[in-house]
Structures are given as C-alpha cells and as structure tokens.
N, CA, C and O atoms as CSV, one atom per row, in Angstrom:
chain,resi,resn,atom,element,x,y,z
A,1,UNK,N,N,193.093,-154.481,236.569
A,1,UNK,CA,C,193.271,-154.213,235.157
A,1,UNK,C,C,194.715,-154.533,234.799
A,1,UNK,O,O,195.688,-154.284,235.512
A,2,UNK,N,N,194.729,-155.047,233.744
A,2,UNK,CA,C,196.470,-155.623,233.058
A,2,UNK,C,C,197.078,-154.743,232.322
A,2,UNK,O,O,196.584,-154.696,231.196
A,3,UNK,N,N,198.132,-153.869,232.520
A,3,UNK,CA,C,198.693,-153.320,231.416
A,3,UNK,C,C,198.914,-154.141,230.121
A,3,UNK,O,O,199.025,-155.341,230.376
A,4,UNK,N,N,198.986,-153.916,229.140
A,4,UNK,CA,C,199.112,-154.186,228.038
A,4,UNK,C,C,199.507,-153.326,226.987
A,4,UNK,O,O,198.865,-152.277,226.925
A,5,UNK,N,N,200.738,-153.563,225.820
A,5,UNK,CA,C,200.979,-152.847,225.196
A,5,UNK,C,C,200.488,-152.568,223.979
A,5,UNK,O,O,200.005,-153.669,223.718
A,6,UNK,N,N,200.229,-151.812,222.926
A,6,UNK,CA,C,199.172,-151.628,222.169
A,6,UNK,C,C,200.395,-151.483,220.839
A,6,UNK,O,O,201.462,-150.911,221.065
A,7,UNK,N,N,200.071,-152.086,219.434
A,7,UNK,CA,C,200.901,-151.329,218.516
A,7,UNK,C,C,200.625,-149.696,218.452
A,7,UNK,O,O,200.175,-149.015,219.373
A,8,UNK,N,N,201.000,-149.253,217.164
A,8,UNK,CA,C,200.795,-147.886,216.988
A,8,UNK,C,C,199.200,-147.547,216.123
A,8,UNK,O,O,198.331,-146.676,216.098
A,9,UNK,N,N,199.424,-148.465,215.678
A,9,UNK,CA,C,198.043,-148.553,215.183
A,9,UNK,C,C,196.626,-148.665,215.846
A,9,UNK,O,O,195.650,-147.915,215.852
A,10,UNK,N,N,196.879,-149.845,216.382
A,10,UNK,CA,C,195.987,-149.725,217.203
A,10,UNK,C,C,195.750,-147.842,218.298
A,10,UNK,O,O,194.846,-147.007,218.330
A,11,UNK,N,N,196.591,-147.917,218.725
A,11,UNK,CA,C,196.924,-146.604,219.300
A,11,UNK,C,C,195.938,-145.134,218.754
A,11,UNK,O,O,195.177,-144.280,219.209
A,12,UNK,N,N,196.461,-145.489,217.716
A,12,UNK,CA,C,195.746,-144.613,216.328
A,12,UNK,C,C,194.275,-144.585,216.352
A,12,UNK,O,O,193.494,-143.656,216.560
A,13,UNK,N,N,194.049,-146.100,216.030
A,13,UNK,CA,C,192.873,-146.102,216.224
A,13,UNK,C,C,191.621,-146.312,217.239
A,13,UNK,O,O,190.486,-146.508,216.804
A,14,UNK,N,N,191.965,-146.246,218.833
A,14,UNK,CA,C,191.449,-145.727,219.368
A,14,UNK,C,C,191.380,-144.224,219.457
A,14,UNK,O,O,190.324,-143.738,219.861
A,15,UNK,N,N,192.403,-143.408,219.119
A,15,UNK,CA,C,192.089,-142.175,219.751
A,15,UNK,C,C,191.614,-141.334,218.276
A,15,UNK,O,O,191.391,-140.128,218.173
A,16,UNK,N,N,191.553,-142.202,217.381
A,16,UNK,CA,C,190.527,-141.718,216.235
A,16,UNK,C,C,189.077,-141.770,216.638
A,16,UNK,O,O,188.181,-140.950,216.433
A,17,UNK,N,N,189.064,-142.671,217.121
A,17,UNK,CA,C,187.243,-143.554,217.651
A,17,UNK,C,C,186.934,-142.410,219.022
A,17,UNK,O,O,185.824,-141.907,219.194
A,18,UNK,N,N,188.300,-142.092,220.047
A,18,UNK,CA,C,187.716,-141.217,220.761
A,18,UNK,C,C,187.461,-139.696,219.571
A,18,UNK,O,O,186.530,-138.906,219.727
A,19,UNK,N,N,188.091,-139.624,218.891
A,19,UNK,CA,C,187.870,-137.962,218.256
A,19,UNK,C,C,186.540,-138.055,217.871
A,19,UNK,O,O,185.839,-137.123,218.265
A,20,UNK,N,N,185.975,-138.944,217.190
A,20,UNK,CA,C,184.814,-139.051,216.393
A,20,UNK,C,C,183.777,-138.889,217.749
A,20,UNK,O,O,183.066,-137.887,217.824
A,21,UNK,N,N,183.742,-139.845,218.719
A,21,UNK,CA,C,182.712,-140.076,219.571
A,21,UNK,C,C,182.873,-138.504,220.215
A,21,UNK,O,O,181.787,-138.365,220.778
A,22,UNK,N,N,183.356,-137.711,220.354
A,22,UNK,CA,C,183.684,-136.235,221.049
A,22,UNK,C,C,182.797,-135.139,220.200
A,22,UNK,O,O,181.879,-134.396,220.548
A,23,UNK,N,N,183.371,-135.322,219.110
A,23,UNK,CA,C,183.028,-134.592,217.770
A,23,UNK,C,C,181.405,-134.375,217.653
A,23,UNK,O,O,180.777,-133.320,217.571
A,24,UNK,N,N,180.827,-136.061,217.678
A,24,UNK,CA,C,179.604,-136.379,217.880
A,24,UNK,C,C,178.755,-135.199,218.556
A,24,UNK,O,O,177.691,-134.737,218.144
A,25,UNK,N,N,179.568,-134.777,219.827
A,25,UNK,CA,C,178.844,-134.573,220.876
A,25,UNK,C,C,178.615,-132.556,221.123
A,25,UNK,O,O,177.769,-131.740,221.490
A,26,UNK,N,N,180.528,-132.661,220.439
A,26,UNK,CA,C,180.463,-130.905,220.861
A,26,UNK,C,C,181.379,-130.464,219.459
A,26,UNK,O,O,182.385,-131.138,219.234
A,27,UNK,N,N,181.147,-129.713,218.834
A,27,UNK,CA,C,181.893,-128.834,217.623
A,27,UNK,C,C,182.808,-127.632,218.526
A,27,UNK,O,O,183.341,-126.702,217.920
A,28,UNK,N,N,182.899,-127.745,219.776
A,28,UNK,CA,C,183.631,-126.239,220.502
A,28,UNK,C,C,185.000,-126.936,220.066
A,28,UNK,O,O,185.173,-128.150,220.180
A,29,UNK,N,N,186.035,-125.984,219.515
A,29,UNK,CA,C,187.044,-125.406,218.559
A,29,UNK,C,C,188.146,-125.132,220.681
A,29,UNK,O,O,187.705,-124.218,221.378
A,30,UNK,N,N,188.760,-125.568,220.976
A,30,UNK,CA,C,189.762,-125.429,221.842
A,30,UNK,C,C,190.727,-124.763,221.533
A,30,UNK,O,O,191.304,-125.224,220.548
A,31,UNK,N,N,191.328,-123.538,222.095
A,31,UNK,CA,C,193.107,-123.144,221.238
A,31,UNK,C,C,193.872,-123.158,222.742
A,31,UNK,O,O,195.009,-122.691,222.809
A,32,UNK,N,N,193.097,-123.807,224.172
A,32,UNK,CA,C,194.361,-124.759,225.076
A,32,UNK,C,C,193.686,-125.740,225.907
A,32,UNK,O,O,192.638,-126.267,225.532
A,33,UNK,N,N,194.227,-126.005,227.000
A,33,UNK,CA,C,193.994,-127.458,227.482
A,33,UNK,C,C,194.354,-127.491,229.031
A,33,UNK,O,O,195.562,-127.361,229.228
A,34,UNK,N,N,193.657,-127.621,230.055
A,34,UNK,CA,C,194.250,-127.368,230.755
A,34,UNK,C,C,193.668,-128.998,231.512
A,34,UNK,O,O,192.540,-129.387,231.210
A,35,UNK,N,N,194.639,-129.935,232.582
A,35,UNK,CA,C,194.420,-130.653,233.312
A,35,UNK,C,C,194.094,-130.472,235.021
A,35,UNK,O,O,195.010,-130.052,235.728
A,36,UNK,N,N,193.080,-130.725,235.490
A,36,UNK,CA,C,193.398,-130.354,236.810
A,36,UNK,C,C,193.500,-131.959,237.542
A,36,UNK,O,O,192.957,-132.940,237.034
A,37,UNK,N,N,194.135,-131.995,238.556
A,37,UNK,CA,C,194.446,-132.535,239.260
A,37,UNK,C,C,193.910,-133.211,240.324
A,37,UNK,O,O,192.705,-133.046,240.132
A,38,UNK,N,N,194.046,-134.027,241.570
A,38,UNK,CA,C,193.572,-133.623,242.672
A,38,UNK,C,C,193.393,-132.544,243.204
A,38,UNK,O,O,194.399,-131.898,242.911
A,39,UNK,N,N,192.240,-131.444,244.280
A,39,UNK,CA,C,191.958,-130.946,244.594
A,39,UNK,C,C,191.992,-129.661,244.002
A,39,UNK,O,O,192.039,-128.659,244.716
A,40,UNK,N,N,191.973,-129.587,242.712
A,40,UNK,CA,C,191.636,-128.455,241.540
A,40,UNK,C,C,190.281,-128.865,240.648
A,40,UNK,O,O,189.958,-128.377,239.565
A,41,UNK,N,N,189.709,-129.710,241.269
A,41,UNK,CA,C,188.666,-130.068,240.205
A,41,UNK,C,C,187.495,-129.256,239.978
A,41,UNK,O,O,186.875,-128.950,238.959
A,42,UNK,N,N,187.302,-128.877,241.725
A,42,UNK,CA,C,185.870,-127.627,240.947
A,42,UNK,C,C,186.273,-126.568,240.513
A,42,UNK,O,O,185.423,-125.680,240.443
A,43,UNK,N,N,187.745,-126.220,240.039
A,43,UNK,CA,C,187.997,-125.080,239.329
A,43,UNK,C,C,187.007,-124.616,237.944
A,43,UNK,O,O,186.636,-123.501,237.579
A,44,UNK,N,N,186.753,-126.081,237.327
A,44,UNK,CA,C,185.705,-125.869,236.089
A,44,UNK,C,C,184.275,-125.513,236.280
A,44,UNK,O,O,183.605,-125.017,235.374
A,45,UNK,N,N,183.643,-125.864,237.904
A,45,UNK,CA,C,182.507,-125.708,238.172
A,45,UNK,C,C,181.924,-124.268,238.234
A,45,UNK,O,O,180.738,-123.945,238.167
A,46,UNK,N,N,183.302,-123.268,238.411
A,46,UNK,CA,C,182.740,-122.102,238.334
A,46,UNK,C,C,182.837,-120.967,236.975
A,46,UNK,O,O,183.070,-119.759,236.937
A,47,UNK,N,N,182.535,-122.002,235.898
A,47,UNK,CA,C,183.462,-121.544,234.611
A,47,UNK,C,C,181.830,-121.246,234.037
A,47,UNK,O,O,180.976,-121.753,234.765
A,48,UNK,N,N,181.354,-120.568,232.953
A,48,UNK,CA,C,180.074,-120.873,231.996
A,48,UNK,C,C,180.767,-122.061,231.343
A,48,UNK,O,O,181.974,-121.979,231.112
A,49,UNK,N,N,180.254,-122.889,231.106
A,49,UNK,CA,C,180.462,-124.340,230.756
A,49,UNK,C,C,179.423,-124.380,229.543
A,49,UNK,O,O,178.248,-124.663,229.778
A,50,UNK,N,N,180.037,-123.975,227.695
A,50,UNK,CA,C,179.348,-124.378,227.057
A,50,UNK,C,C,179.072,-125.903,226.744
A,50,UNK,O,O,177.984,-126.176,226.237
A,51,UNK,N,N,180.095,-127.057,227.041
A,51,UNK,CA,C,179.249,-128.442,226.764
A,51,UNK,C,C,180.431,-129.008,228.017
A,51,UNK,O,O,181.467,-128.526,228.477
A,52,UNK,N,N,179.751,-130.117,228.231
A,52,UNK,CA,C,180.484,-130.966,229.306
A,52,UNK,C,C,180.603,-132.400,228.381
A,52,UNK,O,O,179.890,-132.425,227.378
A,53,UNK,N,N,181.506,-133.663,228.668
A,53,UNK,CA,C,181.607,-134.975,228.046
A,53,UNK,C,C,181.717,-135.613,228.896
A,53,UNK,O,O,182.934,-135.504,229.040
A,54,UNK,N,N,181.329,-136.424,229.852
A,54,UNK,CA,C,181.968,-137.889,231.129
A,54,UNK,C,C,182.663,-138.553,230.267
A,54,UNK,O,O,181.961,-138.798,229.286
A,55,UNK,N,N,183.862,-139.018,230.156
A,55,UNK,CA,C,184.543,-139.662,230.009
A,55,UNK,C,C,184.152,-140.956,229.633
A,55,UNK,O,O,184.799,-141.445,228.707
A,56,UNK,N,N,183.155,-141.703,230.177
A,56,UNK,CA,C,182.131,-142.867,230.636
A,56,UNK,C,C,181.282,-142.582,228.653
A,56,UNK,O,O,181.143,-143.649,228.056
A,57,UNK,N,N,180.900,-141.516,227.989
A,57,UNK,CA,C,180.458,-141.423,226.883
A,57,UNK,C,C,181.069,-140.954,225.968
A,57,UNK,O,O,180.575,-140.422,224.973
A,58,UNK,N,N,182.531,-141.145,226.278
A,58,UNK,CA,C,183.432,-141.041,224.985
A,58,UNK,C,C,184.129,-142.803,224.535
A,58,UNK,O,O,184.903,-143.414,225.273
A,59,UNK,N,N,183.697,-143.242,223.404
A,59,UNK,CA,C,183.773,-144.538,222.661
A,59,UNK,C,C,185.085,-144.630,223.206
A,59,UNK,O,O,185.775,-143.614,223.135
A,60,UNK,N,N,185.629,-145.787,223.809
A,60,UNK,CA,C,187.106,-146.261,223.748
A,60,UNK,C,C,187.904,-145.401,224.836
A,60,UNK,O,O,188.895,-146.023,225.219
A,61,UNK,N,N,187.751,-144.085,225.477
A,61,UNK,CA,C,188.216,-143.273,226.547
A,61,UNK,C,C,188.321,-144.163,227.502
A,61,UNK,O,O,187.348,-144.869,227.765
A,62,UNK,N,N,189.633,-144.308,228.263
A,62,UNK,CA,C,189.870,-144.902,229.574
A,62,UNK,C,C,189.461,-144.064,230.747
A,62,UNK,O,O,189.680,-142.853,230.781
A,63,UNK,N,N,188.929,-144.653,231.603
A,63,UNK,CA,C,188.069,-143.865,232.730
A,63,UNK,C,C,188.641,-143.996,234.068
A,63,UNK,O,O,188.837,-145.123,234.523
A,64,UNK,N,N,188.984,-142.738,234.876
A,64,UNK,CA,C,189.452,-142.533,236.247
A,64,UNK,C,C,188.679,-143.556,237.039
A,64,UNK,O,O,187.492,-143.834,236.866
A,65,UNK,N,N,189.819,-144.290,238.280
A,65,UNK,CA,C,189.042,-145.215,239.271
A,65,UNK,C,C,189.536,-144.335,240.922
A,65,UNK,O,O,189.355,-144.643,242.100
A,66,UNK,N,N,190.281,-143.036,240.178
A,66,UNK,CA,C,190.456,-142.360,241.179
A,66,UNK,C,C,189.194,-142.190,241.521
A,66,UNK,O,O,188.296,-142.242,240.680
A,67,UNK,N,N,188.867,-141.853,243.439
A,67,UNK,CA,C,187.850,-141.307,244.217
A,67,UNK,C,C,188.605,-139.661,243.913
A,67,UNK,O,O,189.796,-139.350,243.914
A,68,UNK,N,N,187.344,-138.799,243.659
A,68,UNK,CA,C,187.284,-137.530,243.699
A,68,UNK,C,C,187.800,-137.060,242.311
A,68,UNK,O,O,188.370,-136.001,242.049
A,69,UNK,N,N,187.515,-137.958,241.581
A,69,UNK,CA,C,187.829,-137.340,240.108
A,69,UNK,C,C,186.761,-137.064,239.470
A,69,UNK,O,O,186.119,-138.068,239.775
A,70,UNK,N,N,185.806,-136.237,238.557
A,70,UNK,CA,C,185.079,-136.124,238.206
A,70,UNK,C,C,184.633,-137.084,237.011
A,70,UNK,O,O,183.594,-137.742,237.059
A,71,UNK,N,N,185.499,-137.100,235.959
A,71,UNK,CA,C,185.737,-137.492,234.992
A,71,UNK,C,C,185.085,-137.696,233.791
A,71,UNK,O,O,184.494,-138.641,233.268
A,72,UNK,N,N,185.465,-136.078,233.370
A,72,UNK,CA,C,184.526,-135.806,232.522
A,72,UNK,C,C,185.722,-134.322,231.747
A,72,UNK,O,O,186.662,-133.891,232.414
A,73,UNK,N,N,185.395,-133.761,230.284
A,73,UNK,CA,C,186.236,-132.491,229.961
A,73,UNK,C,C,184.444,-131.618,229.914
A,73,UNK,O,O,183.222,-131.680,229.779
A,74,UNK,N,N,185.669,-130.868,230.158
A,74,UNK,CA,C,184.323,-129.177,230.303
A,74,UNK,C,C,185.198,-128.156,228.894
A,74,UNK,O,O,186.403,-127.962,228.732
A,75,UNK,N,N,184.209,-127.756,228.205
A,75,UNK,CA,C,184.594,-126.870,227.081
A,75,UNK,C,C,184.185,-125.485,227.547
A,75,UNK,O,O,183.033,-125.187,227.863
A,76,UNK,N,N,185.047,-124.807,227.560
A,76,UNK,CA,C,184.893,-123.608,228.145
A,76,UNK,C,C,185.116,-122.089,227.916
A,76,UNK,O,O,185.687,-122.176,226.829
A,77,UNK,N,N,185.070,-120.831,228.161
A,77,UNK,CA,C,186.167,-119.487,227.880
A,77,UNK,C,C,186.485,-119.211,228.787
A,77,UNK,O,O,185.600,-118.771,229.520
A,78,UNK,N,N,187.718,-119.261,229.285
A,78,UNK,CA,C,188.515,-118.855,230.017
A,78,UNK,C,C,188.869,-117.443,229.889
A,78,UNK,O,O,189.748,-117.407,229.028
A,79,UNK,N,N,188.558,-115.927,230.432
A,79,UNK,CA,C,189.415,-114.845,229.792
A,79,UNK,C,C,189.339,-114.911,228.635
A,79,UNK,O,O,190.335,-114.585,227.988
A,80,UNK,N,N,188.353,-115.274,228.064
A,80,UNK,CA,C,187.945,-115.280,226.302
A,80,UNK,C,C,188.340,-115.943,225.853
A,80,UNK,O,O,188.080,-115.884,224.652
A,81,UNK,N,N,189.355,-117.245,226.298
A,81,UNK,CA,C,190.178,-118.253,225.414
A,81,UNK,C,C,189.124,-119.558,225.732
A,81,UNK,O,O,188.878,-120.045,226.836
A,82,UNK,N,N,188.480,-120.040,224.152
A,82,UNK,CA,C,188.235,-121.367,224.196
A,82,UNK,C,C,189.272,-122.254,224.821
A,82,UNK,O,O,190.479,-122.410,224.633
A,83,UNK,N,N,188.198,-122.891,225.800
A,83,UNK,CA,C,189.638,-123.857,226.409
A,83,UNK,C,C,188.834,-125.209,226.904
A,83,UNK,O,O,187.694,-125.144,227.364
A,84,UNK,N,N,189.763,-126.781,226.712
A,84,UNK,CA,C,188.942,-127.830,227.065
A,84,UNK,C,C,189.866,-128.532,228.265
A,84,UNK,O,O,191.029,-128.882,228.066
A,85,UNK,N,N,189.283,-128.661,229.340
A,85,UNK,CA,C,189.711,-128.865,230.512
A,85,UNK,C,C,189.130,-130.310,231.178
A,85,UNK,O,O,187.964,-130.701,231.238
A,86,UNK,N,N,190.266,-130.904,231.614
A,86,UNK,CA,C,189.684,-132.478,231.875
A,86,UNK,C,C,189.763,-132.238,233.316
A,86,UNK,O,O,190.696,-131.710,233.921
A,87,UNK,N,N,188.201,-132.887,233.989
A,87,UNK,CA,C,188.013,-132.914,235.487
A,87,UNK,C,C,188.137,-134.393,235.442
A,87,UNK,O,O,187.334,-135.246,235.062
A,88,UNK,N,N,189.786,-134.524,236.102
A,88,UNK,CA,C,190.350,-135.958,236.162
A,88,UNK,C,C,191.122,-136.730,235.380
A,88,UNK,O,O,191.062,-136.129,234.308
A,89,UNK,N,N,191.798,-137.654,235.214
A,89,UNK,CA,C,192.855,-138.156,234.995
A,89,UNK,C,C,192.557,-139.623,235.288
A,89,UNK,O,O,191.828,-140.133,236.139
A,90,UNK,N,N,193.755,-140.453,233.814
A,90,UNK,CA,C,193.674,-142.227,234.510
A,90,UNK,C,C,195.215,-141.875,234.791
A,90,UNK,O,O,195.865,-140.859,234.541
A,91,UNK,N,N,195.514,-142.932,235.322
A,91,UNK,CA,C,196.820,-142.958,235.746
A,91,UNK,C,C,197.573,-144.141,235.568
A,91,UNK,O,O,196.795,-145.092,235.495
A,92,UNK,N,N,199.062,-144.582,235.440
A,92,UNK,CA,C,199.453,-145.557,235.050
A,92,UNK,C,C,199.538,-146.751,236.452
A,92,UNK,O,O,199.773,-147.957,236.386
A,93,UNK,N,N,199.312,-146.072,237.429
A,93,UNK,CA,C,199.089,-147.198,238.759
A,93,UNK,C,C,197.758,-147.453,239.119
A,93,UNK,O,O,197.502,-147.937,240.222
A,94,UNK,N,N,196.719,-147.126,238.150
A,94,UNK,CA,C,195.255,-147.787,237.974
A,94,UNK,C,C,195.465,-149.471,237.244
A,94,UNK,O,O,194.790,-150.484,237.430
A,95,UNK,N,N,196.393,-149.297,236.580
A,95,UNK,CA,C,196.697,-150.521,235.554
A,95,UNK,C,C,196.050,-150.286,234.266
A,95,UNK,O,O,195.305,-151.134,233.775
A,96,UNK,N,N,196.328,-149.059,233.643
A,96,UNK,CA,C,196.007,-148.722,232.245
A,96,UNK,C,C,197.662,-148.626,231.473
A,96,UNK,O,O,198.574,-147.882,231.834
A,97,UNK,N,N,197.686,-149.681,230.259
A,97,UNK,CA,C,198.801,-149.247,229.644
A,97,UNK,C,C,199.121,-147.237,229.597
A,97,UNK,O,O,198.320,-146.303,229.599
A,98,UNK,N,N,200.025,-147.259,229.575
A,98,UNK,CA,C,200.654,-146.071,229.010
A,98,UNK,C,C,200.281,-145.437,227.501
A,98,UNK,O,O,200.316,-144.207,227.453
A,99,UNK,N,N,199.989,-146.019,226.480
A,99,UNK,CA,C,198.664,-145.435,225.625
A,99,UNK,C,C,198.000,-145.011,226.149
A,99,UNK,O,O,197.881,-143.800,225.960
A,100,UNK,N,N,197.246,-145.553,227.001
A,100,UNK,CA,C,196.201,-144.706,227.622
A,100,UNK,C,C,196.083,-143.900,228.407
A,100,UNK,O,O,194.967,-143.422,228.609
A,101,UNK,N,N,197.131,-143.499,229.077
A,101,UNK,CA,C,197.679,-142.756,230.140
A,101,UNK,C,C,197.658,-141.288,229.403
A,101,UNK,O,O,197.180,-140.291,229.943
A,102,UNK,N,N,198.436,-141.299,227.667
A,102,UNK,CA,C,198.698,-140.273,227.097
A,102,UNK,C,C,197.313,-139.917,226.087
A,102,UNK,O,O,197.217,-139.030,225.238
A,103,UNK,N,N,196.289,-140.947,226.512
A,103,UNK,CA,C,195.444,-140.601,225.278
A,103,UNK,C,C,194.467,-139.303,225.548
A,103,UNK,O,O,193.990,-138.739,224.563
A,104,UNK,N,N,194.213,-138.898,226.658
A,104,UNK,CA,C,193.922,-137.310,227.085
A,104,UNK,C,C,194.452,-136.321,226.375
A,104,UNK,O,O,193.981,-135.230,226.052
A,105,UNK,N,N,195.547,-136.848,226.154
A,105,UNK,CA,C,196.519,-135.425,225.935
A,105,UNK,C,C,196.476,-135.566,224.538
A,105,UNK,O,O,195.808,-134.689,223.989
A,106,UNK,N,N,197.032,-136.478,223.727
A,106,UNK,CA,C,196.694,-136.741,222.772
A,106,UNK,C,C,195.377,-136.366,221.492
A,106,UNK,O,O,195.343,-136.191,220.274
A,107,UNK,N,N,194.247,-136.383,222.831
A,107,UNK,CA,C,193.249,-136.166,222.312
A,107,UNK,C,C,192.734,-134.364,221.733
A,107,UNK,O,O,192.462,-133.766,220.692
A,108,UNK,N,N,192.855,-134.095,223.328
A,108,UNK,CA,C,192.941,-132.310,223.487
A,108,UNK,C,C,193.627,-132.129,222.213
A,108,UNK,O,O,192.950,-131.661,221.298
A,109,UNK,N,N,195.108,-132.476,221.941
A,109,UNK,CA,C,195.805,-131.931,220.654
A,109,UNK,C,C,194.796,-132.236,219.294
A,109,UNK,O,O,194.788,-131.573,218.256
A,110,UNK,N,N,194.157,-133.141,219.532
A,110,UNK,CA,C,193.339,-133.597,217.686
A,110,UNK,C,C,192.040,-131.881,218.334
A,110,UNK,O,O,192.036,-130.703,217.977
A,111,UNK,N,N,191.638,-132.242,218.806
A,111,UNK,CA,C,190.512,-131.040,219.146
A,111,UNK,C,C,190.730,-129.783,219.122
A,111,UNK,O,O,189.746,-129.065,219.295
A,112,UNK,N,N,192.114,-129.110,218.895
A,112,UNK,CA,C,192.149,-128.256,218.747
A,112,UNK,C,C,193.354,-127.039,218.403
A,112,UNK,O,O,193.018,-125.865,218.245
C-alpha cells in the first residue's frame, strides 16, 4: 500500500462517509473511547456488547493487516459509562497515509 497525502477536504470527507456508514448501523451515543492494543483485545469480549461494527463495513474505514487484531469497535457500558472501543488499529507502517492513521480517533470524537 502507498502512502499518500490527502487534502483536508478530502480528509473531511471520508470521515463524514465513515460517520454516516456507522450511524447507519448503531444510534449508541459514546461519552469515551477507549483503544486496545496488542494483547488487550479480548478485553471487549467480556463486556455486554450492545452493537459491534468490523471495520471491513464501515464505507471508506481503513482496515488492520495486523495478525491478531480484531478489527472491529464494540459499543458498550463500561461501569455504566457508554463507551466505544476499537478491537484494533491501522498503523502508519502498514502503508496507510497518516489521515488514516488518525481517522479512528477522529471518528470516536464525531460519535460522541
């Protein structure tokens, strides 16, 4: 994969296209965000999991080529706190521009 740099716009408008394709799927209201990592991933598996997303069915979402990433967000209550938690990560030594690197995070913030 080629890095490539994206204007701002463009920028924009993928992670508009991801909000919509998300939206589509789950109305759960997030107030945090948590990322797990390598070897934190089944932390979400033992959560009540009101909706799950693969990554793979969010429009325009760049997708982990890490092994052992799930890659997918789990919407969840944590200790009573709505919370949307990504099982997995892209990374900038996959060869995804850096837009896309931040568009996770990015995203979590429009959601909630």
């Amino acid at each position: 994969m080629q890095k490539e740099e994206h204007s701002m716009s463009e920028v924009y408008e993928k992670l508009m296209k991801c909000y919509k394709s998300v939206r589509e799927k789950t109305d759960f209201v997030p107030e945090a965000a948590l990322i797990l990592g390598s070897g934190l991933g089944d932390y979400a598996d033992d959560l009540k999991i009101e909706a799950s997303i693969n990554y793979a069915d969010i429009e325009g979402f760049p997708v982990s080529t890490v092994k052992g990433h799930k890659g997918r967000f789990v919407f969840a209550h944590v200790e009573g706190v709505p919370m949307v938690i990504m099982q997995g990560r892209v990374h900038y030594y996959e060869g995804y521009p850096m837009s896309d690197v931040v568009l996770p995070t990015r995203l979590m913030g429009l959601l909630g």
